[in-house]
N, C-alpha and C positions, 0 to 999 in steps of 0.2 A: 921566395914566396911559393907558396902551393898549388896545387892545382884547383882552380876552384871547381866547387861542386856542380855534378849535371844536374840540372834543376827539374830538368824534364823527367830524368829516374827516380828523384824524388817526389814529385809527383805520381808518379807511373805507382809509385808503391805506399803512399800514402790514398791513394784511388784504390788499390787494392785492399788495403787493409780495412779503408771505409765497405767494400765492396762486401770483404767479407764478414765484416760485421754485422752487415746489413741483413747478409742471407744466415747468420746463426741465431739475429735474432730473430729474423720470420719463422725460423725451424723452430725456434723455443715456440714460440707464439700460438704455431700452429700444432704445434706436439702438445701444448697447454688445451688447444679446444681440442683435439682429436682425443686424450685423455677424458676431457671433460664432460665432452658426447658418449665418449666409450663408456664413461662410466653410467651413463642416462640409459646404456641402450633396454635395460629390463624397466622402467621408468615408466607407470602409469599416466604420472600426471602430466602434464606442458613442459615441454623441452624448455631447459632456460641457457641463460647468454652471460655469459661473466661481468660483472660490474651491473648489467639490467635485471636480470633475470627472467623470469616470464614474461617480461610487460610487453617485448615486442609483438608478443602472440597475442598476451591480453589486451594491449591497442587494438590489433586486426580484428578480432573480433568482439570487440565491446557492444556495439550494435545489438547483437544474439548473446552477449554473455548468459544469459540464463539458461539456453540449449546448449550452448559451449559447454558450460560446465555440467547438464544433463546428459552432454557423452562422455568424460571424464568419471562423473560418479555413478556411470552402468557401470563403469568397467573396475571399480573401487571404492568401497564406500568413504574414502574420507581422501579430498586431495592437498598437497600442499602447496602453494604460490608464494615462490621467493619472489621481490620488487625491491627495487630501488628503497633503503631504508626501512624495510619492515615485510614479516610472512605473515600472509593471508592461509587459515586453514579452515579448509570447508570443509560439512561433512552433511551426513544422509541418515547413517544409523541411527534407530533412534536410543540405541543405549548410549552413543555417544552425544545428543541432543538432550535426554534426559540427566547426565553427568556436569553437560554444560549450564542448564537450566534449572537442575534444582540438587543435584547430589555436592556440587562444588559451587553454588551458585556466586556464595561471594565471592570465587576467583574468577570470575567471568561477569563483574562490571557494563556499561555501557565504555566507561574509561576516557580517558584525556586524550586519545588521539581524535574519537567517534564525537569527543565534544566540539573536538577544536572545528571538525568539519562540518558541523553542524549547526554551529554557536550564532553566526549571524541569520538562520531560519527560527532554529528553534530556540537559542538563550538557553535559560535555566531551569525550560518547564518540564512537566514530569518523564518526558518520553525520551528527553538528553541531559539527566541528572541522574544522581548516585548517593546514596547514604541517606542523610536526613530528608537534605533538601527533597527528595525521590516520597520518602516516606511520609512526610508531609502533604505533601500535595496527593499523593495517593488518598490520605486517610481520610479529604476531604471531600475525593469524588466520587471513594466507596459508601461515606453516606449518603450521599444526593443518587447515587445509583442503586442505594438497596430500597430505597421509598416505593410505597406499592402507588402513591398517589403519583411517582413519574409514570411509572410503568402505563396507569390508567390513562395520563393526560397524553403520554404517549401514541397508545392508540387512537388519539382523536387528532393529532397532529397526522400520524403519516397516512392519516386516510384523506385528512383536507389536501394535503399537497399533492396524492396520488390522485384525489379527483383534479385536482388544478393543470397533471401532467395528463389526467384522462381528455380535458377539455381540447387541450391543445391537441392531444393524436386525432380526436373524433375530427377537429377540423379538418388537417394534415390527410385522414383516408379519403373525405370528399371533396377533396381537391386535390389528390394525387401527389402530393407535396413531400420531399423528400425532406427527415428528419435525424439529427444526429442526437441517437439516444445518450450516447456518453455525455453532452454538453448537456442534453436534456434531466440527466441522473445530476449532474455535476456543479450545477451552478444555477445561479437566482431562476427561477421559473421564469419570467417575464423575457430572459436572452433567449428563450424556443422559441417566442413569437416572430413575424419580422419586421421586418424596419426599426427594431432595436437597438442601440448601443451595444459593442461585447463587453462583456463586464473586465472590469482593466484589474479589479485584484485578482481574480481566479487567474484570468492568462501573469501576472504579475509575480502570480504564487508557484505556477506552474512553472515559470521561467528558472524563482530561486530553485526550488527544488532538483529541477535537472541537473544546474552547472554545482549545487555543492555535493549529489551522487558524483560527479564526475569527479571531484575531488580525489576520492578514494581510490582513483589510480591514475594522478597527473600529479607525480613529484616536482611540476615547477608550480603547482597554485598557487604559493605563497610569495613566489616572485612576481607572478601576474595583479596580484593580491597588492604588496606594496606598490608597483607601480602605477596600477589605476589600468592595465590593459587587459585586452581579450575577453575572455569568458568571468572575470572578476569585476571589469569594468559594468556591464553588462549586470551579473546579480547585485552589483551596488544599485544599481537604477532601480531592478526590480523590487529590490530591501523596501529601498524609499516608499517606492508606492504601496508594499503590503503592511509599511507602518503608515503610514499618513492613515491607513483607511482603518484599521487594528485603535489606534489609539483614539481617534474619533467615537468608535463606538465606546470603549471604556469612559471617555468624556462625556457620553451621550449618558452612559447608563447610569455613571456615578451622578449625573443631573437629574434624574429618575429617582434614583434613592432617596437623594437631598430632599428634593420635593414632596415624596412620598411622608418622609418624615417630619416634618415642618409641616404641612398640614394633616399629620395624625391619621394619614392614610397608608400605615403599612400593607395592607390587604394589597395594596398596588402592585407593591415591588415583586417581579418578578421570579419565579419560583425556576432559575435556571444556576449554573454551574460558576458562570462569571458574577451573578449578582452573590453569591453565595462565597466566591474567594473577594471580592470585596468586602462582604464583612468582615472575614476576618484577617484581612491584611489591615485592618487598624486594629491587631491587637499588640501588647508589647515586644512580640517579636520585630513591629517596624516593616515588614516585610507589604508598606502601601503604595509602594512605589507605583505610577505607573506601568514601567520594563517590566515589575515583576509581572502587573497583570498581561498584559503583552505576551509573554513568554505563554502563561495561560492559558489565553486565547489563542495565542495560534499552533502550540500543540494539540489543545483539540479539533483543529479545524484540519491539520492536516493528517489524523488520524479518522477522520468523519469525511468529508467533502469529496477526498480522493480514493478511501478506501472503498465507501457506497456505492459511489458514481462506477466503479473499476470492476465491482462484485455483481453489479446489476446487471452492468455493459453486458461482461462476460455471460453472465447466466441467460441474457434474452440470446446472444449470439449460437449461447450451446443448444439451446432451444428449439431457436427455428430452424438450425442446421439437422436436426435430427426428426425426423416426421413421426417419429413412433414416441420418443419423451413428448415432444407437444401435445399430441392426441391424449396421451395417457393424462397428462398434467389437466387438457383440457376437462376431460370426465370426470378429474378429480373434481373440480373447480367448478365445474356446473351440476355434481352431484349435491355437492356442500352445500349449492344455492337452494333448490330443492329441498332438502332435511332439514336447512333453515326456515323457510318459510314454512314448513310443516309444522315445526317446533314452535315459532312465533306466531304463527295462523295468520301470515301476510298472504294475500294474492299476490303472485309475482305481475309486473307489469307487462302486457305485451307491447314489441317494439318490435320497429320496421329497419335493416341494417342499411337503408334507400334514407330515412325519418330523424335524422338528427335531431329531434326535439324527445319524442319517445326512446332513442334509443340511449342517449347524456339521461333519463329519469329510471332507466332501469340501470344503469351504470351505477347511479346516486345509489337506489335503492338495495343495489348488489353489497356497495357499501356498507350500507348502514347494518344488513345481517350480519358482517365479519368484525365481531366481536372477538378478544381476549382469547377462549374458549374453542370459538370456532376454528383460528386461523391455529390453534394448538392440533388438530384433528387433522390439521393437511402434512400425512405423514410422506406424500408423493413429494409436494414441494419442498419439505425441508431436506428430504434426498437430495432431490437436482440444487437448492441452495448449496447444501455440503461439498457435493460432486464437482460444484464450479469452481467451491472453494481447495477444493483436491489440486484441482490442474491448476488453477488460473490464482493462487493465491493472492488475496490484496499485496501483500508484504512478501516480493520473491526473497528475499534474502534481509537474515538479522544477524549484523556483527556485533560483535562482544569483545573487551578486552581482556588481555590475559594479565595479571597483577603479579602472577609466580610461575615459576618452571611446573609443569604438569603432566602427566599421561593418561590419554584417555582411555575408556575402556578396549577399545581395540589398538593397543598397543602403540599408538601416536606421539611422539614428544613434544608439546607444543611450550615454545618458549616466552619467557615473559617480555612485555613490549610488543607484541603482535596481535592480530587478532586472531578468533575463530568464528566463524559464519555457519549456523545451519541455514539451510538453502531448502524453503517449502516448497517452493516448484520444482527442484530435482526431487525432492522425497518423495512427492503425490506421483512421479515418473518413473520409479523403480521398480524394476519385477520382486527384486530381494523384500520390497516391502508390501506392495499392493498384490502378489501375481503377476502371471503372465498376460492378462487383458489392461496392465496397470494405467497402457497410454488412452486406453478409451473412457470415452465418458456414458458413464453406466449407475446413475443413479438406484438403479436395484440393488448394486453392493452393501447399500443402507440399510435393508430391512430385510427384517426375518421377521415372515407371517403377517405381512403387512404393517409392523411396525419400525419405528425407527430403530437403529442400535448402536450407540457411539464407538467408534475408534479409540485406540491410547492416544494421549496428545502428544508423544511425544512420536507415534508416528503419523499423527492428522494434527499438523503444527498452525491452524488457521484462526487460532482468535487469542492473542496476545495480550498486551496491557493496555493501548491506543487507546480512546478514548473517542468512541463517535459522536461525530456531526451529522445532524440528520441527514439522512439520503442525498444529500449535497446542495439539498436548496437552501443556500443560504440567504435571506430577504438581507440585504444591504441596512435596511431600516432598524431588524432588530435582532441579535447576534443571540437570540434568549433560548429557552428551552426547546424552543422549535426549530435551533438550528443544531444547538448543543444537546442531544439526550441520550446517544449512547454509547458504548464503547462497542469497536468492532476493527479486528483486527485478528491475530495470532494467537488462538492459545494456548497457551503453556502451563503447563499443571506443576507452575512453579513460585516463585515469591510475587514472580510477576504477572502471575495469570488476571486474565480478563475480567474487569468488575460487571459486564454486563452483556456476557454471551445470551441471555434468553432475550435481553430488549434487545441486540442485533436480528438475531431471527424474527421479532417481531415484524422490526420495519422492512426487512426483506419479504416476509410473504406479504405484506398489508401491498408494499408495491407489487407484486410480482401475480401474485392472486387477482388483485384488477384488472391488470392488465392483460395478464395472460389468457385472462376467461373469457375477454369483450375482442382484441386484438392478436390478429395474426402479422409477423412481422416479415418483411422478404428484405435478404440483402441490395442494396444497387449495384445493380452489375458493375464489373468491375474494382470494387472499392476493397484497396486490402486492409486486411483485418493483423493487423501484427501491433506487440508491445514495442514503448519505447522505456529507455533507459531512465530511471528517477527512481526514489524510494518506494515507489508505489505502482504495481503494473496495471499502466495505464496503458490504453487502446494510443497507439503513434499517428492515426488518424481519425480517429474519433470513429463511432459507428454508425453509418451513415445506412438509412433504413426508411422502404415505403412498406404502409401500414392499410390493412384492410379488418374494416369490423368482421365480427364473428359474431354467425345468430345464436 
């Protein structure tokens, strides 16, 4: 027999050879990141990670994503973000925004990934749809928004709801009462007052909204998604209630019609956006489904509700932070009143800012001179509107699908299956675009010789194809012309451009002009003022504000 084997050296050297296996694959490993950083070291954009890519960075800092990427695209107009499954490329130039927006527009879709993310808020309606279905819908709310009789009826809608938001400040100053104007801009008039109910669709809406943004960079949504957990579980619930309350009203209105017609009163039927795609979703297209009206409705609500509330937010906050635009805006605004009453040969009322009775009669009355014409003349205000829309864009960011391989104008390759995002709150933030004062807010940059003077839109990218909802008060009761009249969003001077930039501006100074004229606003100490993350840069704590008349 032999000698048998020492088991212990056999060991000893299979220990070894594990040993060393161990350390040549740590070498590879780390010779694979030490290559892979080396090769990043000239690397403008976010450091990325093998298999993750950017995402650990763009976790840490998703909160500020929008200043993130405003120090990335100082330092380079166009960034690219590798992620788990798919490249994000942003960019700033506006030759390369104009390239994506109208020079190749058909290769830059909304697209099947942007659907999928957004199919349970938004469905099939025009603002996350492509091709027909898109043009469709488009062509029917370009003619309800080219009407001069909206335009007209318009202006009697945001002056009623402005005086409704006037009633409630005038109490709030003589009682000293702290008021959140973002909820105030944002939602049914009646939730300012107190001992109110919160209105359960707006927070309901506000909820979907957040968790399907966040979508766009949590490669596990669709596990959390099937399983009914976490942040999925959660916008299921909120789904629920922005449809229960959505289809009600479409049940409501389409019982409106019915009755309307049946007793030979069409004069009834409402002269708004939703009673108008009910007509003609019974035509042979079939397209009467409720969902589809659904989809309808609640893309224009979230291109109206959130954007108004977020524009107005923004504009009162830039306002009263700045003492020299308030003052100037104020003179404008109290000039106007004056020239009007000279023009109309009204006596203006005198009021006492002690007199709440006199002083809500000269508010009314202030109203009634700012007609069509006049609020055309307030080239001060449509500045500081613009200027708010510079920095504080409703819509910080529009992704696009890419359909084919491409290069953009500044030498970019952007591949198909991914997306590209121009980013309007980094662009209003650039010196390469605006100068070197680009981060201030300086409504003079508007006018030469005292009049207004548009920007290119492709590098003032602030009024899009959305579709607004009046100034965000939405009355629960009726979803009609007075919640739905305008589009207000992004523009783009491209297939998709805005059907109704001059009625946004409308409803913007009708509110801002009242208020700003009668109302001085101060922040409450303490209260921070920052965006939170969702399609729409909304205030993450609302703007919380004590208000004192002005004589």
């Amino acid at each position: 027999m032999g000698e048998e084997p020492n088991l212990s050296l056999i060991w000893s050297a299979t220990d070894e050879s594990h040993v060393g296996l161990s350390m040549l694959l740590a070498c590879m490993v780390l010779g694979c990141i030490f290559i892979h950083f080396w090769n990043q070291r000239n690397k403008k954009g976010p450091k990325t990670w093998p298999l993750v890519g950017a995402a650990i960075e763009q976790f840490m800092n998703y909160d500020r994503m929008h200043d993130w990427l405003v120090n990335y695209l100082s330092k380079t107009k166009t960034v690219v973000v590798p992620m788990p499954f798919i490249t994000y490329t942003y960019i700033a130039d506006p030759a390369n925004v104009e390239h994506v927006l109208k020079t190749n527009f058909a290769n830059y879709p909304k697209g099947e990934l942007y659907h999928s993310y957004m199919e349970v808020l938004l469905g099939d309606g025009i603002f996350n749809a492509d091709g027909e279905l898109w043009r469709r819908q488009r062509k029917t709310a370009s003619f309800e928004f080219a009407s001069k009789n909206l335009r007209d009826f318009s202006t009697v809608v945001f002056r009623e709801y402005t005086l409704k938001l006037s009633a409630i400040l005038s109490q709030a100053s003589s009682s000293n009462q702290e008021v959140d104007m973002q909820v105030g801009f944002g939602v049914e008039i009646g939730t300012l007052a107190p001992n109110l109910p919160n209105n359960a669709f707006a927070k309901a809406f506000d909820t979907a909204n957040i968790i399907v943004t966040l979508r766009f960079i949590d490669p596990l949504w669709k596990i959390k998604k099937f399983l009914n957990v976490g942040s999925e579980a959660l916008l299921d619930k909120s789904i629920k209630i922005v449809d229960d309350f959505t289809y009600s009203v479409i049940r409501r209105r389409k019982a409106e019609i019915e009755e309307a017609r049946r007793t030979g009163k069409n004069n009834k039927i409402k002269p708004d956006i939703l009673s108008r795609f009910i007509e003609l979703s019974a035509d042979s297209e079939g397209n009467s489904s409720d969902k589809y009206l659904r989809d309808v409705v609640l893309n224009f609500v979230i291109a109206g509700r959130d954007t108004t509330a977020t524009t107005l937010s923004w504009a009162i906050y830039m306002i009263m932070t700045d003492p020299d635009v308030a003052n100037k805006l104020y003179m404008e605004l109290k000039t106007l009143e004056e020239d009007q009453a000279k023009v109309q040969n009204v006596s203006l009322i005198h009021y006492d800012t002690e007199d709440s009775g006199s002083f809500n009669r000269r508010v009314m009355q202030y109203a009634d001179l700012l007609d069509y014409d006049a609020l055309g003349r307030l080239y001060y205000l449509h500045a500081v509107i613009t200027e708010t829309l510079r920095l504080y864009p409703a819509v910080p960011q529009d992704p696009k699908g890419i359909l084919e391989d491409d290069v953009l104008p500044d030498g970019t390759k952007v591949k198909a299956g991914g997306m590209v995002t121009y980013v309007p709150y980094s662009m209003g933030r650039m010196e390469y675009n605006w100068g070197p004062d680009a981060a201030s807010f300086k409504p003079e940059r508007w006018l030469k010789d005292g009049l207004f003077q548009n920007a290119s839109p492709f590098k003032f990218t602030a009024f899009q194809i959305p579709v607004e909802v009046y100034g965000g008060f939405i009355p629960e009761s009726h979803l009609d012309i007075k919640a739905v009249c305008l589009l207000f969003h992004d523009l783009q001077a491209g297939p998709r451009i805005c059907l109704g930039k001059d009625s946004a501006y409308l409803q913007m100074k009708m509110a801002l002009a009242i208020l700003c004229r009668f109302y001085k606003f101060s922040l409450v100490p303490g209260h921070p003022v920052k965006y939170r993350m969702m399609t729409i840069l909304s205030m993450a704590h609302g703007l919380k504000l004590t208000v004192a008349r002005r004589p």
